[in-house]
C-alpha positions, -999 to +999 in steps of 0.1 A: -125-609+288-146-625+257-122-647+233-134-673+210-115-705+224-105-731+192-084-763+196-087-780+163-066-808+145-034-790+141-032-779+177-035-815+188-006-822+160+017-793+174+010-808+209+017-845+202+051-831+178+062-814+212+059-847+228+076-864+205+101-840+201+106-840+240+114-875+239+139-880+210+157-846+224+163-872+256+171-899+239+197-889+220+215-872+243+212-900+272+200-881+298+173-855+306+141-847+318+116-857+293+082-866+316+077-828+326+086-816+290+057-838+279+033-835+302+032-799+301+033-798+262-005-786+257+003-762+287+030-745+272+020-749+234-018-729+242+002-696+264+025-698+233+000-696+205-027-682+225-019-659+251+013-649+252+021-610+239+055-614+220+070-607+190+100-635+181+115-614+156+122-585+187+130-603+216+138-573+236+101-557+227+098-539+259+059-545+259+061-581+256+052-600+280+078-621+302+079-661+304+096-680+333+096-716+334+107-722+368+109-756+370+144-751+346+150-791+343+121-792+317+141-769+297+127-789+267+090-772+274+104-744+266+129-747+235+100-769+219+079-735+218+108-712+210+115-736+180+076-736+172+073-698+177+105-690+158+127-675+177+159-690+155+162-721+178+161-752+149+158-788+149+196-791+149+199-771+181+176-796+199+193-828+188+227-809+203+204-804+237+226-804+268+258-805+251+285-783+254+282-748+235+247-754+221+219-731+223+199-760+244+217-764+275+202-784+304+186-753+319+176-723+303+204-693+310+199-655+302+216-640+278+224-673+257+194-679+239+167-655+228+138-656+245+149-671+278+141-639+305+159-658+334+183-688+342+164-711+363+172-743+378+173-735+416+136-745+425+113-720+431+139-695+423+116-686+393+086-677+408+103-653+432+122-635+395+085-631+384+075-617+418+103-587+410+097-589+375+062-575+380+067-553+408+096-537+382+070-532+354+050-516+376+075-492+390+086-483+355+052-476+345+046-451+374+081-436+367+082-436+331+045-438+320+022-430+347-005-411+327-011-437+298-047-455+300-051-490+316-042-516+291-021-492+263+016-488+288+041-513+274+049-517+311+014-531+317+025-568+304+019-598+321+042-618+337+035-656+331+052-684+351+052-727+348+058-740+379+060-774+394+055-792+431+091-789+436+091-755+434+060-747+455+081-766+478+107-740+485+104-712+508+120-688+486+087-691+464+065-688+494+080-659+509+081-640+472+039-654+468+034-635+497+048-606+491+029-606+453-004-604+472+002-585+495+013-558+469-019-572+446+004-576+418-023-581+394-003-590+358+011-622+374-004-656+360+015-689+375+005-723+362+015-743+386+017-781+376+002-799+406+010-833+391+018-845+431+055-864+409+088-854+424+122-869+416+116-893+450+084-902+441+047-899+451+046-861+469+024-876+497+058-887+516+073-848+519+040-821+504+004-829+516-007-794+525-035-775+498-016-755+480-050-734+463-057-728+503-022-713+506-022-690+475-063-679+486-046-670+518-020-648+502-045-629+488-041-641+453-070-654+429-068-691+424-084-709+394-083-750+396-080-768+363-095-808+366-074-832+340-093-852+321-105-886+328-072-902+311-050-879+334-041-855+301-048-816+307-081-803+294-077-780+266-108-761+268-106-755+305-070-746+304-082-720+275-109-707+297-087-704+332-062-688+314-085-660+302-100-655+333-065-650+348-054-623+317-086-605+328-081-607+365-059-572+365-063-565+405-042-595+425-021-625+409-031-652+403 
């Protein structure tokens, strides 16, 4: 897949605004996760802008493609970009985060705020909804639309996931990981945030094994993304792995 890959001034303002934003949303409430919601602000903010197939003024597109942020404590990652991609979240609703009745609650729940395609919290409980998601649009397709040419099927979107240690963690994600290569589920792309952070600390004490070594052995295609020297993500790398995984159309990866 050819693109022309830009990150200029404004995209390092958006980014650095998410942070921010991240942070006072936290504050203000008293409690939160704000380290993930920034740390994964120039992750979300380029499949946002850049590669993800929606339309915010028809949530329910059916040839959209689907977002799951797993790792449902950083909720904020993902109201930031629904607020930024305008989807009717506004600054109000993120300074009423995680209070009762708001649009913002702790984790993202179905059905309460547009744009949110699952309630996650339950780690690794996300990747395995993507894992059906995908194996759905394909079974629709071959119901519904089985002649139409590669590519032009609004059941051939992709099906894009954040994930984090804690959720590669949990078997229910390695059982459903196993079961997407094994069916070469091809329009599934999981980021997986392989900061080695958990809520007890250092991930050395519970989660040493190589994780890219797992996923190769599921049969899925595995693309590693290097931070950069001052431990922030690399824009232009992330751009061009993320590419390569819309273009890989045979297994997930």
């Amino acid at each position: 897949m050819s693109r022309e890959l830009i990150w200029g001034p404004l995209d390092d303002k958006a980014v650095a605004v998410a942070r921010a934003l991240a942070m006072d949303a936290v504050q203000k409430v008293g409690n939160g996760h704000p380290g993930t919601a920034m740390s994964l602000a120039p992750v979300a903010y380029t499949l946002f802008q850049k590669f993800l197939r929606h339309d915010p003024s028809d949530p329910q597109w059916i040839g959209r493609d689907r977002f799951i942020l797993s790792c449902g404590h950083s909720s904020l990652t993902l109201y930031i970009q629904l607020l930024f991609s305008g989807y009717g979240l506004t600054l109000e609703d993120l300074k009423a985060f995680r209070t009762w009745g708001s649009l913002t609650p702790g984790h993202p729940e179905f059905g309460h705020t547009d744009g949110v395609e699952t309630t996650t919290g339950p780690l690794g409980q996300g990747v395995a909804n993507a894992v059906g998601m995908a194996m759905a649009a394909r079974y629709e397709r071959g119901l519904l639309d089985p002649d139409a040419a590669s590519g032009t099927s609004p059941f051939d979107h992709n099906i894009w996931v954040i994930c984090s240690d804690g959720d590669l963690q949990e078997g229910v994600s390695a059982e459903a990981s196993s079961l997407a290569g094994t069916q070469e589920l091809g329009a599934l792309k999981v980021i997986y945030d392989d900061n080695r952070i958990s809520i007890e600390g250092d991930t050395h004490y519970a989660f040493t094994e190589d994780v890219s070594a797992r996923y190769r052995a599921y049969g899925w295609n595995v693309i590693e993304v290097s931070a950069q020297s001052n431990g922030d993500v690399d824009r232009q790398a992330l751009e061009i792995a993320m590419s390569a995984a819309v273009a890989e159309k045979k297994v997930p990866t």
